[in-house]
Structures are given as C-alpha cells and as structure tokens.
ROLOVEX-174331 format. One record per residue: chain; x negated, y negated, z negated of N, C-alpha, C, O, CB in turn; residue number from 0; residue in one letter. Coordinates in pm, 1 decimal, decimal comma. Glycine has a CB too. Layout:
N
NODE gunu      n_u      n_v      n_w     ca_u     ca_v     ca_w      c_u      c_v      c_w      o_u      o_v      o_w     cb_u     cb_v     cb_w zakol lumse
NODE    A        X        Y        Z        X        Y        Z        X        Y        Z        X        Y        Z        X        Y        Z   NUM     A
...
! end
This chain:
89
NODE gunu      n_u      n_v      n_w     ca_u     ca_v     ca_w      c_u      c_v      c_w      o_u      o_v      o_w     cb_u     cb_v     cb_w zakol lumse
NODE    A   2171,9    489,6   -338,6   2098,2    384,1   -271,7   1950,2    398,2   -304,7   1912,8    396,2   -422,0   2151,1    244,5   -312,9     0     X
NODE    A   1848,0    415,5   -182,4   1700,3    437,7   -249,5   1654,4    237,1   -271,8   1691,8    138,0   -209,1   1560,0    557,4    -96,9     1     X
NODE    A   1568,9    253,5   -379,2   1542,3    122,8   -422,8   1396,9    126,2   -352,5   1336,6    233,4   -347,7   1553,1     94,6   -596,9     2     X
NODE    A   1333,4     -6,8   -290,8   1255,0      1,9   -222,2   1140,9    -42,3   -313,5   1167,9   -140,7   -382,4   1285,1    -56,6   -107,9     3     X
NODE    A   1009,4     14,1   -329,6    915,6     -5,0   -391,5    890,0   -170,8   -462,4    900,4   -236,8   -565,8    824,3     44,3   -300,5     4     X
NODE    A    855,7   -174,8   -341,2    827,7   -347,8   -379,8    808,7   -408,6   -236,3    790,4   -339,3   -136,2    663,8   -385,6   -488,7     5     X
NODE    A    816,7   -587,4   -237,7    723,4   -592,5   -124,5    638,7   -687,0   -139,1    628,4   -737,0   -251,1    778,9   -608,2     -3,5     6     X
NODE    A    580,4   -721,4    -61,8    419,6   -786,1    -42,9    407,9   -961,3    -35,8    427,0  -1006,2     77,2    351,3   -722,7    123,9     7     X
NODE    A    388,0  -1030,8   -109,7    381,7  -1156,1    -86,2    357,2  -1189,4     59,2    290,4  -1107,2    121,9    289,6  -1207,3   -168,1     8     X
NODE    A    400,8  -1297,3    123,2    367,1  -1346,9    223,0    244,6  -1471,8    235,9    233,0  -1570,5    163,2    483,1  -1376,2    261,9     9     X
NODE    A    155,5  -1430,0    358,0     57,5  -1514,7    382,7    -47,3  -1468,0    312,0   -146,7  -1540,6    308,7     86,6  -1643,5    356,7    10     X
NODE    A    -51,0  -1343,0    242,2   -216,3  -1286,7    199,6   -354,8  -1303,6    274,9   -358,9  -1307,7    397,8   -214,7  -1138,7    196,5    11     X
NODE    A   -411,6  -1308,5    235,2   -595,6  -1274,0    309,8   -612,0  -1158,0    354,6   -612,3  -1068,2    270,3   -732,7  -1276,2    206,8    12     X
NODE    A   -627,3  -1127,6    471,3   -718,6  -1022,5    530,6   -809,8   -979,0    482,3   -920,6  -1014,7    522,4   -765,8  -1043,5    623,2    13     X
NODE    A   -801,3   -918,0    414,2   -950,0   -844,4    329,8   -943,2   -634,9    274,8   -836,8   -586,5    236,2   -958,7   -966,8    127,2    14     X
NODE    A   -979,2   -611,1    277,7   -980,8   -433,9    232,5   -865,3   -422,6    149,9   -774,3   -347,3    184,5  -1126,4   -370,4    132,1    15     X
NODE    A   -858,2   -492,7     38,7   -758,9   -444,5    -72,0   -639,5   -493,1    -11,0   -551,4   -417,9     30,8   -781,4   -503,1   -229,6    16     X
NODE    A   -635,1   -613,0     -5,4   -490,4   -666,7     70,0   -487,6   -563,7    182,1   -366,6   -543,6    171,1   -490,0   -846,2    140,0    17     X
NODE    A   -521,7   -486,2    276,3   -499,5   -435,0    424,9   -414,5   -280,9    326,4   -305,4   -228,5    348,9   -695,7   -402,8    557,2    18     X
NODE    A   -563,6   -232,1    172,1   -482,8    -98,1    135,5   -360,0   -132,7     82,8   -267,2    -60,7    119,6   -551,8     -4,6     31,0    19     X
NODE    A   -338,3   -205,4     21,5   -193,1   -244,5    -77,1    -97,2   -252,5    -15,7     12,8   -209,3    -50,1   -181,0   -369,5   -151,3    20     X
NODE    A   -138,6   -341,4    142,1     -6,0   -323,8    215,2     38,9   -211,6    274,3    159,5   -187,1    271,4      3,5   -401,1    306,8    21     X
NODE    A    -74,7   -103,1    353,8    -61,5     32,9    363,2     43,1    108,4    286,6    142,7    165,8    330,6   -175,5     81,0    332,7    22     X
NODE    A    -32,6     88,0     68,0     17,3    148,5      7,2    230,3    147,4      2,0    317,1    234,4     -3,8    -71,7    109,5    -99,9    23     X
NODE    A    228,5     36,4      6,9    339,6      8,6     27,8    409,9     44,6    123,9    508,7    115,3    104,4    344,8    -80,3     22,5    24     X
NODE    A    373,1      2,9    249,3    450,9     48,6    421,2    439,3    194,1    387,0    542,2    243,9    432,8    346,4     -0,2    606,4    25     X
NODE    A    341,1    323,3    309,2    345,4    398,8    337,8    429,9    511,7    246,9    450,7    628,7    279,3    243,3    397,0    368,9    26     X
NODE    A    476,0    439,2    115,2    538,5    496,0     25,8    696,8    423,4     20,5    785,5    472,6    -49,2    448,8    486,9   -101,1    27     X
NODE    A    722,0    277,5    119,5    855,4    293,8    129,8    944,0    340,1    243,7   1066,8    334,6    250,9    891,3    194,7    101,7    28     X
NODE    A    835,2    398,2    352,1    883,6    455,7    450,9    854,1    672,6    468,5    875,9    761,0    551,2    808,0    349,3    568,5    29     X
NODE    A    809,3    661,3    363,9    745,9    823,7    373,5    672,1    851,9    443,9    718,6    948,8    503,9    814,9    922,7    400,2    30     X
NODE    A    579,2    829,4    479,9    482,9    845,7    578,8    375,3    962,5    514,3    397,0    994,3    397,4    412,9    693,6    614,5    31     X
NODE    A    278,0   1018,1    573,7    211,2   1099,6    510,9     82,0   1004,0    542,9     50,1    952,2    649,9    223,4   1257,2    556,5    32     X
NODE    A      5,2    996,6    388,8   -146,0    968,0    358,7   -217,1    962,1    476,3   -293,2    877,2    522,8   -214,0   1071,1    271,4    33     X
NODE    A   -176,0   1073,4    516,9   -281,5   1147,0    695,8   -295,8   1014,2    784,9   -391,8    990,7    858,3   -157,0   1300,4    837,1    34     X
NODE    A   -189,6    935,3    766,9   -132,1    822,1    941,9   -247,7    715,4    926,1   -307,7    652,7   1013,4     82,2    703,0    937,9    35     X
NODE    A   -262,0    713,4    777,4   -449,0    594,1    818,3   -547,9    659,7    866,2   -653,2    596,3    873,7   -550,6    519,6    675,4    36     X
NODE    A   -548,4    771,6    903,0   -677,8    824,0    944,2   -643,0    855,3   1076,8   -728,4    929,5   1125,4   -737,1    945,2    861,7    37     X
NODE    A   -543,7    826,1   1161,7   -526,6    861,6   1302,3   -540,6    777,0   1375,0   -509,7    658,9   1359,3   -425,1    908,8   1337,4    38     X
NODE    A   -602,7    841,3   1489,1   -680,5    698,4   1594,8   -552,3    615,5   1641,5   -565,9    494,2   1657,2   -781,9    762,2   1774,1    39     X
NODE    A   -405,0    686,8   1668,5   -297,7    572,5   1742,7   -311,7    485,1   1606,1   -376,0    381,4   1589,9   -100,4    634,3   1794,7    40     X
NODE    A   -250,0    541,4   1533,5   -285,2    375,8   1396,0   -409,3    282,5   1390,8   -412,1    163,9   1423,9   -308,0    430,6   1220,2    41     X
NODE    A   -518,0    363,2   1339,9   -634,4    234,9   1390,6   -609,7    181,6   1482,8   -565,1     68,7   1462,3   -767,0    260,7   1424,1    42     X
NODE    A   -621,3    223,6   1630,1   -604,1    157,8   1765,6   -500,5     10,8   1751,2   -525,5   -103,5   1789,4   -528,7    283,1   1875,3    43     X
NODE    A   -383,0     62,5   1684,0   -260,5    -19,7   1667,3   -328,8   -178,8   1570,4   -351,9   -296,8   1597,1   -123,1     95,5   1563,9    44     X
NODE    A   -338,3    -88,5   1452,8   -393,4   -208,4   1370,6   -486,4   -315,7   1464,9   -441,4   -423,1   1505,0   -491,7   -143,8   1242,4    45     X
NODE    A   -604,0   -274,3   1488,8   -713,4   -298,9   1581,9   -654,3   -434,9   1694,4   -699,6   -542,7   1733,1   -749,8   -135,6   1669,2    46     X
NODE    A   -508,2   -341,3   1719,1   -497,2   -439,1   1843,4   -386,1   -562,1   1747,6   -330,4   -654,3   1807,2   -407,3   -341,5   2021,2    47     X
NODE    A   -377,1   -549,5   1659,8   -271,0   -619,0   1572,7   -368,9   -779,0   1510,6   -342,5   -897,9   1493,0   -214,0   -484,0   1418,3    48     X
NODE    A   -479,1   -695,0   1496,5   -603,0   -793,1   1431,4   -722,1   -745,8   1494,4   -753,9   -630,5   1465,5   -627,2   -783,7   1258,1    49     X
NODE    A   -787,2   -801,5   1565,2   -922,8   -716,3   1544,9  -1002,2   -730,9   1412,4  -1061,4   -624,9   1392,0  -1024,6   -755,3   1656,0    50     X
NODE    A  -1027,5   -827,6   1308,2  -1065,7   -784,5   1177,1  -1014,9   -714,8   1109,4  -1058,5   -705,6    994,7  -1078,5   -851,6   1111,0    51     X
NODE    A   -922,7   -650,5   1142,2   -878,8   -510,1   1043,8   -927,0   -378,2   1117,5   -908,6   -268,2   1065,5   -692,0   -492,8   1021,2    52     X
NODE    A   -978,1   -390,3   1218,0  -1054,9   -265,9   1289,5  -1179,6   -184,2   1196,1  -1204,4    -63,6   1196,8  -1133,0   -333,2   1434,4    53     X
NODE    A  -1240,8   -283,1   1124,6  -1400,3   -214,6   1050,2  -1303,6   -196,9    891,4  -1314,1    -90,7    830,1  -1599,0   -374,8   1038,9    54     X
NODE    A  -1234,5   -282,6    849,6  -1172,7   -257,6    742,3  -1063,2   -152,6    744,2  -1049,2    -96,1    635,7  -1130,9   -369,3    702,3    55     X
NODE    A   -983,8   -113,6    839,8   -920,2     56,9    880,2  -1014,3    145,1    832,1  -1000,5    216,6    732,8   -901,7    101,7   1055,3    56     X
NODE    A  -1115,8    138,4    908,7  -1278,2    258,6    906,9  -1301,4    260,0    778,4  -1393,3    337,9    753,0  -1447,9    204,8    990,2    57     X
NODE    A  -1252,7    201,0    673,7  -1305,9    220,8    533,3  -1192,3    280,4    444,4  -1205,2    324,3    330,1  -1358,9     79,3    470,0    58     X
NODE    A  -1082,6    273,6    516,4   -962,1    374,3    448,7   -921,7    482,6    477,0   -909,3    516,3    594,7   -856,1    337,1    447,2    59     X
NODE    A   -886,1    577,2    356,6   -906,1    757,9    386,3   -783,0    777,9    312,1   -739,9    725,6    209,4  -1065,5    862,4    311,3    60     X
NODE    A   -730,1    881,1    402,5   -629,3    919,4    267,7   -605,0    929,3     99,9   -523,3    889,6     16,8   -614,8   1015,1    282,2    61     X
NODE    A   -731,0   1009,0    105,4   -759,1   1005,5    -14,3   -778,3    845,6    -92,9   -740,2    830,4   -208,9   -874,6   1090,6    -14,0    62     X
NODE    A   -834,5    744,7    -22,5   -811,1    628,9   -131,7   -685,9    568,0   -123,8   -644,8    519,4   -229,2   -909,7    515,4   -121,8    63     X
NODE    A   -586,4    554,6     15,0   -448,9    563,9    -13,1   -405,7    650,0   -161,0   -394,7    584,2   -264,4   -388,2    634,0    117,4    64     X
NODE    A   -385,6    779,7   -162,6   -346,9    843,7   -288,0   -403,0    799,8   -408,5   -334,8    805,3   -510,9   -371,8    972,0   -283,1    65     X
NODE    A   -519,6    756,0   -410,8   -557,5    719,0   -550,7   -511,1    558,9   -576,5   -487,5    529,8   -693,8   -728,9    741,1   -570,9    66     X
NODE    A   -498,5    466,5   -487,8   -442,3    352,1   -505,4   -310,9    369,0   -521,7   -279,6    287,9   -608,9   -468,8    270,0   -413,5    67     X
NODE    A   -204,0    435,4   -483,3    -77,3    425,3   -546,1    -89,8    475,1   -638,3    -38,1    408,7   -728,2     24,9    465,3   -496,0    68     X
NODE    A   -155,4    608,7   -689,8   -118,1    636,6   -850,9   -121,5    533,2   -899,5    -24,2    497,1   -965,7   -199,9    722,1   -938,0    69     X
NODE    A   -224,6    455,7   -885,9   -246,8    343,6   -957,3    -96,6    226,4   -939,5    -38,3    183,8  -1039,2   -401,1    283,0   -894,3    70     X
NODE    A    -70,0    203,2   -848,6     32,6    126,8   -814,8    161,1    184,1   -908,0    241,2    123,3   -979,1     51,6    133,5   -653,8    71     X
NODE    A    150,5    284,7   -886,1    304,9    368,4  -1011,4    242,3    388,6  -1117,0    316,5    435,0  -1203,5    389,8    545,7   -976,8    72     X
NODE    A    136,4    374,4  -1150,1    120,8    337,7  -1279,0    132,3    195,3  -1346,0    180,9    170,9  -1456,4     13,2    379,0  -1300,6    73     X
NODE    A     93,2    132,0  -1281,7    126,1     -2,9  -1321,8    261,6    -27,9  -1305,7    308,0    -76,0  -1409,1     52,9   -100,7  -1251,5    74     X
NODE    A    352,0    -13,3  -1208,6    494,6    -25,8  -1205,5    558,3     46,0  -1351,1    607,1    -19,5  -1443,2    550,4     50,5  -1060,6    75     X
NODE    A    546,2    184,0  -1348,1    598,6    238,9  -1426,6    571,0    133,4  -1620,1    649,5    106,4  -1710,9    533,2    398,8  -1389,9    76     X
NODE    A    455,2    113,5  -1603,6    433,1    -10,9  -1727,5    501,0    -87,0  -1710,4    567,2   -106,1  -1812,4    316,5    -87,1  -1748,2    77     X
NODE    A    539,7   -178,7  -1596,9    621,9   -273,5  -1625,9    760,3   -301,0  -1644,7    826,0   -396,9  -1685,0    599,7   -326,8  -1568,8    78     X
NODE    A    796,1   -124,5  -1580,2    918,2   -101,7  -1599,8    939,9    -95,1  -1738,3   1040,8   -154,3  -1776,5    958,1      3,9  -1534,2    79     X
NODE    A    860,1    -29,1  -1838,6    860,6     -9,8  -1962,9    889,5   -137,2  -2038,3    984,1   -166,5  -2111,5    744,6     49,4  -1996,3    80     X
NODE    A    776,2   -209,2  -1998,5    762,3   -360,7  -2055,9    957,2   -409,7  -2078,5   1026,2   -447,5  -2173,2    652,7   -487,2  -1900,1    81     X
NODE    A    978,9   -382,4  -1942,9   1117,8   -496,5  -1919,6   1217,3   -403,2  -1987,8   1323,8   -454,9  -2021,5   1175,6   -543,0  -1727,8    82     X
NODE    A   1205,0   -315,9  -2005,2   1272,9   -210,3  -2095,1   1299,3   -254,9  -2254,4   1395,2   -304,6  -2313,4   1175,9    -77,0  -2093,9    83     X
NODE    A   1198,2   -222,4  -2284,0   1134,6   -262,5  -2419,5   1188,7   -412,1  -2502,4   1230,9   -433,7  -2616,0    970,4   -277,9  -2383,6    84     X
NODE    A   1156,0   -522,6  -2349,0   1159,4   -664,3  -2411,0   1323,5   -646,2  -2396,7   1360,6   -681,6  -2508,6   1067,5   -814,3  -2318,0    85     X
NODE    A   1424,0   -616,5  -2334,1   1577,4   -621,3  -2321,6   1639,9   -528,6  -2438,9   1760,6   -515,3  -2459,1   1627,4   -564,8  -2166,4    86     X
NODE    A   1508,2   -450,3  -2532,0   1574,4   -364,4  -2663,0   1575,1   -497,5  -2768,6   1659,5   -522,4  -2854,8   1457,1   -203,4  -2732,0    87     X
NODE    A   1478,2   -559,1  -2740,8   1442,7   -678,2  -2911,3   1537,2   -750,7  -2908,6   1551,4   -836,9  -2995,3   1297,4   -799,9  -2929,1    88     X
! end
C-alpha cells in the first residue's frame, strides 16, 4: 500500500508558499516531474483556476519545487524520528 505524503489543511491563503507547498505535495503524491510547473498548459490551468495565482506560478521553477521538498522530507523524516523516539521512553 503506498502511504500518501501528507495533505494540506483546508481553507489556506493564496499566497507563494501556500501555492509551492501545495504543488510540493500534488507533485510528490502523484509523481509528477518538477518540469509540470514550468509548462504553459499548467500555468494556463492554474491561471484559469485563480487568476491570483497567475504572477505567483511565474515565480515557481523547478528547481525551487526540488529544494522545497528536500526540505519537506526533511522535516517529515524528523518527525518521524520524534514519534519514534517518544513511543521508545
């Protein structure tokens, strides 16, 4: 059974980080490749989904996708530890 990353609180703010986080997520529990934020059918899509996520798309690159999930599995992987750890004491 694949276990699904995580998911996303409901009713967030529209803003850059909330738009990458949810990316990060849609894009690492569906396999998607890094590449799909930088393609015009996706912007276009988003765009027509919100138009304030149109200028905030334009500021996401693959590359900060990839560096925000390391970060995301890094912090997971800590907390996995954490809950590890506290269920040894």
């Amino acid at each position: 059974m694949k276990r699904k990353i995580s998911t996303l609180p409901r009713g967030l703010e529209l803003n850059r980080k909330n738009l990458q986080m949810a990316l990060v997520y849609f894009i690492a529990n569906v396999n998607l490749p890094f590449s799909v934020v930088e393609m015009k059918l996706f912007m276009d899509l988003l765009h027509l989904i919100n138009k304030q996520a149109g200028p905030m798309i334009n500021q996401i690159s693959r590359q900060r996708i990839s560096n925000h999930l390391s970060q995301v599995f890094v912090q997971l992987q800590e907390k996995i530890k954490q809950e590890i750890l506290s269920k040894q004491v």
